[in-house]
C-alpha positions in Angstrom: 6.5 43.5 -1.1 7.2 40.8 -3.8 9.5 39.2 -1.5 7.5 39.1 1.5 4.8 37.6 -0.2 7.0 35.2 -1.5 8.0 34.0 1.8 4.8 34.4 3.0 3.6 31.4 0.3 6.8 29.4 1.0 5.8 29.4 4.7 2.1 28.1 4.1 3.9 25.5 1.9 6.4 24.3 4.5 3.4 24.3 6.2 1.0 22.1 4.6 3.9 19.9 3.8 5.0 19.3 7.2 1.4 19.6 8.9 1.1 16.2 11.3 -1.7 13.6 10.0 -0.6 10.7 12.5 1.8 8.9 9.9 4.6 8.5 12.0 2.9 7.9 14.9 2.7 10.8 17.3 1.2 8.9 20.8 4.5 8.6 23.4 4.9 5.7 25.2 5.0 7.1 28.6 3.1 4.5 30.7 -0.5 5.7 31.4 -1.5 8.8 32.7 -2.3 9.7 35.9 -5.8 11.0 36.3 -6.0 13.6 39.2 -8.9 15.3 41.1 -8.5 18.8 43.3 -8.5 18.4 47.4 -7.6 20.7 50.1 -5.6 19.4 53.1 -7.1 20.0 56.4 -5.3 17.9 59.0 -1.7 16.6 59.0 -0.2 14.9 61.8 3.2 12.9 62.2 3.2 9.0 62.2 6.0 6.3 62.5 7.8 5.3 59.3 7.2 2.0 58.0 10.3 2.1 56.0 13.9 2.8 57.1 14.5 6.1 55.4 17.6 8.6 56.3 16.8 12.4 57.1 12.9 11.9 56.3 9.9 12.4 58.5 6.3 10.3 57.8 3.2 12.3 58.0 -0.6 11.7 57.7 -2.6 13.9 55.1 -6.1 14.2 55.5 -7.3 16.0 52.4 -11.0 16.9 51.9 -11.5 16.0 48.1 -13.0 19.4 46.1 -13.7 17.4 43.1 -14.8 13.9 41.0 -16.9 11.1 42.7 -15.5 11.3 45.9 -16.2 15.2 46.6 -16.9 15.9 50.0 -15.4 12.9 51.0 -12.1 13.3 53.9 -9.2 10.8 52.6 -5.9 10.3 54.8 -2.8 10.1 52.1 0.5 8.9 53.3 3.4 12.0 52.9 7.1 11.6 53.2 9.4 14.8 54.1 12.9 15.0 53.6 14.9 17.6 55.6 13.8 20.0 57.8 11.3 21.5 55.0 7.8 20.0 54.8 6.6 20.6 51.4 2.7 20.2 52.0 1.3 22.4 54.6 -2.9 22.6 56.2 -4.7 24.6 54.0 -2.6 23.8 50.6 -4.8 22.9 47.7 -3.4 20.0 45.9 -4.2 17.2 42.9 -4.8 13.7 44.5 -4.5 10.4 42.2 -6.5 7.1 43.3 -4.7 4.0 43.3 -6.6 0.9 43.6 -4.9 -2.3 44.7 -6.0 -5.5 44.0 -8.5 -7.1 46.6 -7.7 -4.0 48.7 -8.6 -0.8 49.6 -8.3 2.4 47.5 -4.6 4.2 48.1 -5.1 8.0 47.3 -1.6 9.9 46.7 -0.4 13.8 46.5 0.8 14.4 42.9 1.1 18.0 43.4 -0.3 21.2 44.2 -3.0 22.8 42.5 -1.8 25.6 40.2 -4.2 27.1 37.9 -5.6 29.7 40.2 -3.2 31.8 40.7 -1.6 31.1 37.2 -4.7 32.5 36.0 -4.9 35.6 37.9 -1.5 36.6 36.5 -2.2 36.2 33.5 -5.8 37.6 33.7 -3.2 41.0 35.2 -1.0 40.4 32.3 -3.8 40.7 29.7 -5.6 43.9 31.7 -1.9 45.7 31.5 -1.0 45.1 28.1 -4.5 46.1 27.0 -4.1 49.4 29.5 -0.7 50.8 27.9 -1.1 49.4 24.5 -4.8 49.8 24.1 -5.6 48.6 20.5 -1.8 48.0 19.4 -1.8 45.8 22.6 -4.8 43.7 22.1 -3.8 42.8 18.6 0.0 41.7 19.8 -2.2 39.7 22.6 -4.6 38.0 19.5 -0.4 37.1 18.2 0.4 35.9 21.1 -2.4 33.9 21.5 -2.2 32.7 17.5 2.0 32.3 17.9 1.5 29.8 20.9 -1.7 28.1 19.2 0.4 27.4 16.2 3.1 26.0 18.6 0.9 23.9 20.0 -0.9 22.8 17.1 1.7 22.4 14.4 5.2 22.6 16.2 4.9 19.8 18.7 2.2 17.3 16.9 4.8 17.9 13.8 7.6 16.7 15.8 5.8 13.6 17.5 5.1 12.9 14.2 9.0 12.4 13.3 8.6 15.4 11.2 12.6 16.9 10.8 12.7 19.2 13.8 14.7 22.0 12.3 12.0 22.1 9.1 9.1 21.9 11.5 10.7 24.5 14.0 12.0 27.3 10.9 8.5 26.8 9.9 6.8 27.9 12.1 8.8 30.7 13.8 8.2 32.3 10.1 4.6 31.5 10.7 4.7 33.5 13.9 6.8 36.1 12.4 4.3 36.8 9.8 1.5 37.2 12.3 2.7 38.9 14.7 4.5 41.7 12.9 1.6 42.4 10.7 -0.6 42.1 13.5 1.0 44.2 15.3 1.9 46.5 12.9 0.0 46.3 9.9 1.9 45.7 6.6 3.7 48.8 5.4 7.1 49.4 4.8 8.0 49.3 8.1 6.3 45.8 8.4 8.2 44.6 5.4 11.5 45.9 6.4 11.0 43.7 9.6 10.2 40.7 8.3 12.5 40.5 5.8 15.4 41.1 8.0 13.8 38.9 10.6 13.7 36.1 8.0 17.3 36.5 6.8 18.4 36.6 10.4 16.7 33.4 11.5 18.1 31.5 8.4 22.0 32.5 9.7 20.7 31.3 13.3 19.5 28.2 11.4 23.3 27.2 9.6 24.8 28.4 13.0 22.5 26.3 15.1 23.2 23.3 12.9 26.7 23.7 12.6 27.5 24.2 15.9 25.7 22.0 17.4 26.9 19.3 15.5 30.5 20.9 16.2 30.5 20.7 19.3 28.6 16.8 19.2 25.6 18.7 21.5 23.1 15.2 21.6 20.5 16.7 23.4 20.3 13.9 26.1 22.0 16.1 29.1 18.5 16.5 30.4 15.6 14.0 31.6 12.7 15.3 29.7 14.9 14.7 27.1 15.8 11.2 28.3 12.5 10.7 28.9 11.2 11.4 25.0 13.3 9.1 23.7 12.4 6.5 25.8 8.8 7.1 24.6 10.2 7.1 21.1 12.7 5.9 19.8 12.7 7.8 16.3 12.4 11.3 17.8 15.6 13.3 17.4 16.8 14.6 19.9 19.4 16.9 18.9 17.4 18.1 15.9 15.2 19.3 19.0 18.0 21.5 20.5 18.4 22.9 16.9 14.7 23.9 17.0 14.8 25.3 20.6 17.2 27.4 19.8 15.8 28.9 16.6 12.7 29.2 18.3 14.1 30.6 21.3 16.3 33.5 18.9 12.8 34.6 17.2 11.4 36.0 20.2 14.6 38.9 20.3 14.8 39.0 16.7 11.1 40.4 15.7 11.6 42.7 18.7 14.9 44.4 17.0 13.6 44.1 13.3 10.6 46.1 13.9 12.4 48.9 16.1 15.1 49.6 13.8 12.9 49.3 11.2 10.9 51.8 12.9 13.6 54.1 13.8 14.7 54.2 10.2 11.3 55.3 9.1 10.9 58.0 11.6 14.4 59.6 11.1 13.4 60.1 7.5 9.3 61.6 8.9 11.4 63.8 10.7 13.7 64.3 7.7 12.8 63.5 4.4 16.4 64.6 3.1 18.4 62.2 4.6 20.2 59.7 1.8 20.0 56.1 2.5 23.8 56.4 3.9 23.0 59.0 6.7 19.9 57.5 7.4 21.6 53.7 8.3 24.6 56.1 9.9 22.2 57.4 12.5 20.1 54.3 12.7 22.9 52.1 13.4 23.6 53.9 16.5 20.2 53.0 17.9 20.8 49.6 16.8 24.1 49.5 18.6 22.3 50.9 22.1 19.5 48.3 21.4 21.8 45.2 20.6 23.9 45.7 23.8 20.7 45.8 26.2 19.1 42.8 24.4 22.1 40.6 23.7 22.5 41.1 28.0 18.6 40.0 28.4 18.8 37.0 26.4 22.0 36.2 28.1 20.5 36.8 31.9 17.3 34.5 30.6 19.2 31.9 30.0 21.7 32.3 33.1 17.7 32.8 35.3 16.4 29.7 33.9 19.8 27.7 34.6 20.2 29.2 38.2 20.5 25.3 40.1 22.8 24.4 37.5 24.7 27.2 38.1 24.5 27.2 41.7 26.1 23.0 41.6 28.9 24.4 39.1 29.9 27.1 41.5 30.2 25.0 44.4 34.0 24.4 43.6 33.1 20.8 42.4 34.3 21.5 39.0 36.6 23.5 37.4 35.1 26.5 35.4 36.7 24.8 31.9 35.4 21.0 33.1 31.9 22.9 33.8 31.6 24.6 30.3 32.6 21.5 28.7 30.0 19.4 29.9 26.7 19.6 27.7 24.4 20.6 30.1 26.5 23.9 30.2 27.7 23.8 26.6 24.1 23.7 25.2 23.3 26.7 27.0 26.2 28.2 25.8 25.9 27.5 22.0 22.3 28.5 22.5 23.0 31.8 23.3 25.7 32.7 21.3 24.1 31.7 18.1 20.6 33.8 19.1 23.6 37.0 19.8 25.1 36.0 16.6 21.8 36.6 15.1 20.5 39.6 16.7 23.8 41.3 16.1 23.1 40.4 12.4 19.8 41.4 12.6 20.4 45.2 12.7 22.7 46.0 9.8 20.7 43.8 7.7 16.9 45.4 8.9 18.5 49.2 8.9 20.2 49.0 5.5 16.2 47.2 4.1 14.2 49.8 6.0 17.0 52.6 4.5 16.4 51.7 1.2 12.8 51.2 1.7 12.4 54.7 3.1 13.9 56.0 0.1 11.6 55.2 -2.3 8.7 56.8 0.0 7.2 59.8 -0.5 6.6 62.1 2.3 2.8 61.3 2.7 3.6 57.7 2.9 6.4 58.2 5.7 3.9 59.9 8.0 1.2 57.0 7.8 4.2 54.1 8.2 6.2 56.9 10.9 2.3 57.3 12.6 2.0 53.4 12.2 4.2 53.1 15.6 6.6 50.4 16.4 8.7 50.8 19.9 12.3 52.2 20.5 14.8 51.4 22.8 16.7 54.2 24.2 
């Protein structure tokens, strides 16, 4: 418990020291924003093109505005298609920006659709299910979910525009939202402590790999336009410090899950049988771990293979050679990212079931029905 506490001090230090107060100067400098207001298209008919443009069709939008001063009000907005897909349809609510020219009228253009509706209701359905099958359990890892992407929000990224050292700022606080969502979710008892502590040493091997192999492989960052697009803004933002953090924050996410189910399967072998030695105990824990590291080492691998599917889909036209495709960075990044997040879950399970093995020894039986009764989830 020493340690824990230990790390949970170093945390709020990293914390406090890194914390963003504006010194480094954390505005972007994108150009200025685009202000939008909600509309609902309810007319749209084809028009003559008033620029030569290949494969493209000109349309007229007439979108009744659902929001801001003009509410109410019908406005005609100028829409290009390319290709034999129109992308706005009648009946599509959308976000409309106002343009006004100089000595001329107001030009009102389609930024986009409008989103939030049904983003909400899923995650309204998201909320309802978790809180259904998890019942209390569930809303607490909801009140860490809520606290782990607050603490993103509020420390990681501010940190960061505030040319705060990425890896430091991104090692922070993945500890922070270790801390609170293990013992959120499961209280702090032994299994609790066996989690963190093998979640902590994990993400510090995922840290030197990330780092090393990153600069190994001389991954910059700049194979995408967001990333382009920061540094642009600013200057003095690194950008391959920010693929180091990425991929320690992306490796946390399967890490805590592992941690706290070996740890938990460690603690209930020994409810079940309180004469099992620390040996037998990691013996027939390790199994589980094996089972567990094979299903979630081939999630994190189809995650990032679903969220790269264009990519993918330009690679395997034939263009490239597979060895030309993996070597260019857009690919390679990917790559590096998940290997090092399978290095450390792999890691993650000899080190968590040997902690919660020698943990469990030192409990007596009353205490390994409370932390076996305490829950945690298994993988079968």
């Amino acid at each position: 418990m020493g340690i824990v506490i230990a790390i949970s001090v170093a945390t709020l230090i990293a914390l406090v020291v890194l914390w963003p107060d504006g010194s480094g100067g954390s505005e972007l400098k994108l150009g200025a924003a685009t202000h939008t207001e909600k509309g609902k298209i309810e007319k749209i008919e084809a028009v003559d093109c008033t620029m030569a443009l290949e494969n493209a069709e000109c349309q007229k939008a007439y979108v009744r505005m659902k929001s801001g001063p003009e509410e109410g009000d019908l406005v005609s907005v100028d829409v290009t298609n390319r290709g034999d897909n129109s992308v706005f349809g009648v009946g599509d609510t959308v976000k409309v920006a106002s343009f006004s020219n100089a000595g001329g009228p107001e030009v009102h253009s389609i930024i986009d659709f409008e989103r939030k509706p049904p983003m909400l209701l899923l995650a309204v359905a998201f909320c309802l299910l978790v809180i259904v099958f998890g019942r209390l359990r569930g809303a607490m890892s909801l009140v860490g979910l809520a606290l782990s992407l607050g603490i993103v929000l509020v420390f990681v990224i501010p940190a960061i525009l505030d040319h705060k050292p990425p890896l430091a700022v991104a090692l922070a606080g993945a500890m922070a939202v270790m801390l609170v969502t293990i013992a959120l979710a499961h209280g702090v008892g032994p299994k609790s402590i066996a989690a963190i502590l093998g979640t902590s040493l994990s993400l510090l091997l995922v840290c030197l790999l990330a780092v090393a192999f990153t600069h190994a492989a001389n991954l910059t960052g700049y194979s995408s336009e967001e990333a382009s697009l920061l540094s642009a803004g600013d200057a003095n933002i690194s950008i391959s410090g920010l693929v180091v953090a990425g991929i320690v924050i992306g490796a946390l996410g399967v890490l805590d899950d592992v941690t706290v189910s070996q740890a938990s399967t460690v603690i209930a072998l020994r409810a079940a049988n309180p004469r099992l030695g620390t040996r037998e105990l990691y013996r027939r824990a390790i199994d589980v771990g094996r089972d567990h590291v094979s299903a979630t080492v081939n999630t994190l691998v189809l995650a990032y293979v679903g969220s790269s599917l264009p990519l993918l889909l330009i690679l395997g036209s034939g263009q490239l050679g597979f060895t030309d495709a993996v070597n260019m960075e857009v690919v390679a990044k990917e790559i590096v990212a998940t290997l090092v997040g399978s290095i450390g879950l792999i890691a993650a399970v000899p080190i968590t079931t040997i902690l919660a093995a020698l943990l469990a020894g030192s409990l007596h039986r009353g205490e390994l029905l409370v932390a076996a009764s305490g829950g945690g989830h298994h993988h079968h």
